[in-house]
N, C-alpha and C positions, 0 to 999 in steps of 0.2 A: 620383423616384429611378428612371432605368432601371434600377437591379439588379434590380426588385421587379418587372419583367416578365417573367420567369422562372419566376417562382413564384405571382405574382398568382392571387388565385379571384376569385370574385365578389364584386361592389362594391368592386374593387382592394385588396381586403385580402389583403394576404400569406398564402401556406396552405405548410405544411412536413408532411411527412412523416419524422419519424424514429423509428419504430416496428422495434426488434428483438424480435419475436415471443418469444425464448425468454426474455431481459433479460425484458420485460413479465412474464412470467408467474414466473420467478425473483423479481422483485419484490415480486409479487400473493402467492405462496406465502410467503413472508417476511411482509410485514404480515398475512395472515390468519391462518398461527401464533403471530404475537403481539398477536392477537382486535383485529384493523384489519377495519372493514368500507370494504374497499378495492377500488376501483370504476377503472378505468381507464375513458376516453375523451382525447375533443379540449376543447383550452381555446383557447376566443378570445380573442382581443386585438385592439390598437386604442389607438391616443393620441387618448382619450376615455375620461370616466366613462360610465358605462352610465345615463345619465337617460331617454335617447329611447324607452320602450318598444318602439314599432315598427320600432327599427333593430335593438336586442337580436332581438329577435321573428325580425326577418328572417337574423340572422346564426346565431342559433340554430338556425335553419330550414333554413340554406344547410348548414351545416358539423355538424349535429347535435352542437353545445359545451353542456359538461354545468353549465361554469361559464366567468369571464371571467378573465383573468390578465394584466396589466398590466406585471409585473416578469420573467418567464420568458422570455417572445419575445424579448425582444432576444440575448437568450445563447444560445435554440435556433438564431435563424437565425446567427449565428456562427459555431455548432457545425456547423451544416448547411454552412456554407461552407467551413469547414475539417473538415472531413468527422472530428468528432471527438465520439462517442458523447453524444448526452447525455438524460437521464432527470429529471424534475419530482416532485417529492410535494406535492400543493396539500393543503391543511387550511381549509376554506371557514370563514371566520368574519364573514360576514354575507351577507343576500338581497340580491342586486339587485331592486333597486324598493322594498325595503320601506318604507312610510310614514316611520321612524325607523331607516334604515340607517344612522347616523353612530353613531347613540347603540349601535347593538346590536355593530359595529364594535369601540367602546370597549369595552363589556361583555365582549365576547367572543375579546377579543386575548390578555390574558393563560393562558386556556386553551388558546387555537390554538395559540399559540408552545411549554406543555409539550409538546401532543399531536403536534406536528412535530416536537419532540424526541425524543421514543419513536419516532415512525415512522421518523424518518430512521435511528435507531439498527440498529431491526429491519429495514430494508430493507438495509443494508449488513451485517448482522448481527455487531454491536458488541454485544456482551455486557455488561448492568450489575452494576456491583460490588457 
């Protein structure tokens, strides 16, 4: 895709920037008043599971990504196009690599999905009833 030469980083993976400094921390102050231990960084992506350890390794390496995100990138670089604000809250709910990532996955969805629900509340600060 010529579009993606624009923006390409290393190993032709697309790299975005859409970091509003005071949004970010607007944000950070929101979920830490309501006891998020919330972490801002870069999330990588890729149309690929993360199996290859040494390609994670290296993309991890490249772009200093805290985790992987699969579903987000396509909307950021949208957003980045149409130059129209946009902000992620990821809730990790499994390790890449882990010997039984599928199973822990399972395990650990239906908690991820309340705990995104709080976040997303308190990040937009929607008050619950």
């Amino acid at each position: 895709d010529p579009d993606f030469a624009a923006i390409a980083g290393a190993y032709g993976i697309p790299s975005m920037t859409l970091r509003d400094e005071a949004k970010v921390e607007e944000t950070l102050e929101r979920l830490t008043a309501a006891r998020f231990d919330a972490l801002p960084g870069v999330a990588a992506s890729g149309d690929w599971f993360g199996r290859d350890l040494a390609r994670a390794q290296r993309i991890r390496d490249q772009f200093g990504a805290l985790v992987c995100d699969m579903e987000a990138a396509a909307i950021a670089q949208v957003c980045l196009r149409n130059a129209v604000p946009f902000r992620c809250i990821r809730v990790v709910s499994d390790h890449l690599f882990h010997p039984a990532q599928y199973e822990e996955y399972q395990a650990n969805l239906p908690a991820a999905v309340a705990i995104l629900n709080r976040a997303l509340a308190a990040a937009m600060d929607i008050k619950e009833e």
